[in-house]
N, C-alpha and C positions, 0 to 999 in steps of 0.2 A: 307764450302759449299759442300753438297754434290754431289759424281759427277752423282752420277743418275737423282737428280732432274737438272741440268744442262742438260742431256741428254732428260727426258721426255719434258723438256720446247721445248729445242729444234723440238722435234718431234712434238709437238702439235703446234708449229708455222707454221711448215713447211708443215703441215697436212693441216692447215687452209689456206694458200697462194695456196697449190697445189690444193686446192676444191674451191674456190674461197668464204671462209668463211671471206677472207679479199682480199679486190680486186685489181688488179694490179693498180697501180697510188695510191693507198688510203696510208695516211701519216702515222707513224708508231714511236714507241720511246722506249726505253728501259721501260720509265714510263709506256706507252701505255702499254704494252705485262705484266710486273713485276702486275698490277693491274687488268690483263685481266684471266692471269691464276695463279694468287694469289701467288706471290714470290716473294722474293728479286730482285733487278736492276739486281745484279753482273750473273745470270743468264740467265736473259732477255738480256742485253746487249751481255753476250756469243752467244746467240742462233741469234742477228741478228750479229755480225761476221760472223757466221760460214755461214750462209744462204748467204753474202754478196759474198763470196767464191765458192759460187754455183748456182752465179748471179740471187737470187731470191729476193734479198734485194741490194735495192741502200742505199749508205752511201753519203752524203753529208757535210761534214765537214764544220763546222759553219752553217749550212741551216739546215739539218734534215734529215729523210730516209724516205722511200717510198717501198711500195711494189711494184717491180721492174714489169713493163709492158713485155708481150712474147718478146722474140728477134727472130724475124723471122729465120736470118739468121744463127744465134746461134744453133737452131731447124733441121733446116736442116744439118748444120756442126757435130747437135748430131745423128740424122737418118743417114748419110752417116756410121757415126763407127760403129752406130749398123748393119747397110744393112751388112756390109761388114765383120763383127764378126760372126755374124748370119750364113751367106754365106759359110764363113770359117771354120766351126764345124760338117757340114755336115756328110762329109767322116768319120769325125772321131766317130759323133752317130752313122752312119749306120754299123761302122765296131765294135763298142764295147756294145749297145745298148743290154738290158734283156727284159724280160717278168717282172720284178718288175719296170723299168723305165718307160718303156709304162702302164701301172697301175695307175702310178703314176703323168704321163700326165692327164691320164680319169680322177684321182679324184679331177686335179684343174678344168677340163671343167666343172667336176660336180659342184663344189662349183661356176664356175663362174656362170649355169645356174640357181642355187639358189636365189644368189643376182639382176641376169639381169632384173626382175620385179619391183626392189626397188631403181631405178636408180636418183631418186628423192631426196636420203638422202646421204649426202655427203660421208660419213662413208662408207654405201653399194660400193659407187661408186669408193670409195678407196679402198676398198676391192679389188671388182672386178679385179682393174689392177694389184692388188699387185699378185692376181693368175694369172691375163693373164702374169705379169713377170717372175710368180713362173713357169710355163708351158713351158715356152721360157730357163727360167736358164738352165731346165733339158739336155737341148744337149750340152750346155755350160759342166756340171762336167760329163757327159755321155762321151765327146773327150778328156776330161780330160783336160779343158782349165778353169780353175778357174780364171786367173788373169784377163780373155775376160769377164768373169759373171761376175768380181770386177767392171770393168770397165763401165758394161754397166748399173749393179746396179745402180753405184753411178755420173756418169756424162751425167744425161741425164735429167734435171732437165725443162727444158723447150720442149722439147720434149715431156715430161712426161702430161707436163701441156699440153699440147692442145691434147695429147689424150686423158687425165683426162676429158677437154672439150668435144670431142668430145663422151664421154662415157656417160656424165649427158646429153647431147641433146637424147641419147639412139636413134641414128639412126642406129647403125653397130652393133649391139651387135648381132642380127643374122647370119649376114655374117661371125662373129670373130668366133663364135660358132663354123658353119658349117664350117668353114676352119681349125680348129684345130681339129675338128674329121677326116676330110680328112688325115691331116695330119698324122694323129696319122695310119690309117690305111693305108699307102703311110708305113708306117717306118713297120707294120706288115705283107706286101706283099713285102718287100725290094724292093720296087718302088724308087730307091734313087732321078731317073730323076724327076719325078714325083712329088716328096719333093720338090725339087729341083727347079724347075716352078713356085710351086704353092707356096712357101716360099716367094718366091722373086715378086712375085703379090701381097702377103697378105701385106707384110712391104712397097710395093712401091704405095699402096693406101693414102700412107701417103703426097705424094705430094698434092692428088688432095682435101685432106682433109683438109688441112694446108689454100688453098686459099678460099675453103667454108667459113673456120670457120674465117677467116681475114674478107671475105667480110660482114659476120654477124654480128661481133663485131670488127669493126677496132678500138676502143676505147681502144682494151686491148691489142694492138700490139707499140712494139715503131715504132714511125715515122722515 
């Protein structure tokens, strides 16, 4: 088997559960997925392991799986490590930070301002955050904290989801906009306090976003 197609299965599952191409509570089987994106079990069944690991796939033994409903709680336990990663890398962009990194920032705004009109097509909308992540990584290797970007990459899976949410509702995507060009020029007037403020407002909207999107769809949150 090969391990690439093992890997693209996986990413196409996990594409579709993050964009809600497959919905939280909807039932789920290795046959399901092996039929769905045309491949053998022994891959399908990898990709809901590994998702099960990253509590976006429940496994139920003898009963079946399910695509695993938001974990409120969970969401929030992921938004506290990034608040405080995020928080943490500061000092260290503003004291290492080029004229190539700040560029570099612009040209994910720009791509994000590209896709923010096509927020209707799940793809776009994965897009979108994969740059608003890619935007946020950059102070992460700019302080030279790589293991914080490993981290925040890869465990924030529910979190992820209900910003993914709230990015296809396309209510914020202007506010996301205008606060990362602030940003951006906060880092090119060495405004550190000022980063500093407005960082820690942009990521702490996330509280009040979390019980919108609950009370809109409490159907996709576990009880």
């Amino acid at each position: 088997m090969s391990y690439s197609l093992n890997i693209q299965t996986y990413d196409r599952l996990k594409r579709d559960i993050m964009t809600l191409v497959l919905m939280p509570g909807e039932p789920v089987s290795a046959a399901k997925i092996a039929d769905r994106y045309d491949v053998s079990r022994t891959p399908a069944r990898e990709a809901l392991v590994k998702l099960e690991t990253e509590a976006l796939v429940d496994i139920y033994p003898q009963v079946g799986s399910e695509i695993s409903r938001i974990d409120e709680d969970r969401a929030k336990q992921e938004w506290f490590v990034r608040m405080t990663l995020e928080m943490g890398v500061i000092n260290g962009l503003f004291e290492h930070v080029s004229g190539n990194d700040i560029e570099k920032m612009r040209e994910y705004c720009h791509k994000m301002e590209l896709v923010a009109g096509k927020m209707n097509d799940p793809d776009m909308t994965f897009e979108y955050l994969r740059c608003d992540n890619e935007f946020h990584a950059i102070a992460f290797y700019v302080a030279g904290q790589k293991l914080a970007a490993s981290i925040v990459a890869n465990s924030m899976a529910h979190y992820n989801r209900i910003r993914l949410l709230i990015d296809m509702e396309n209510t914020n995507k202007d506010r996301t906009l205008a606060t990362h060009e602030q940003l951006i020029r906060n880092i090119e007037n060495g405004d550190m306090e000022g980063y500093r403020v407005l960082m820690r407002k942009h990521l702490g909207y996330f509280e009040q976003d979390i019980e919108d999107l609950r009370r809109r769809n409490p159907e996709m949150f576990k009880r």
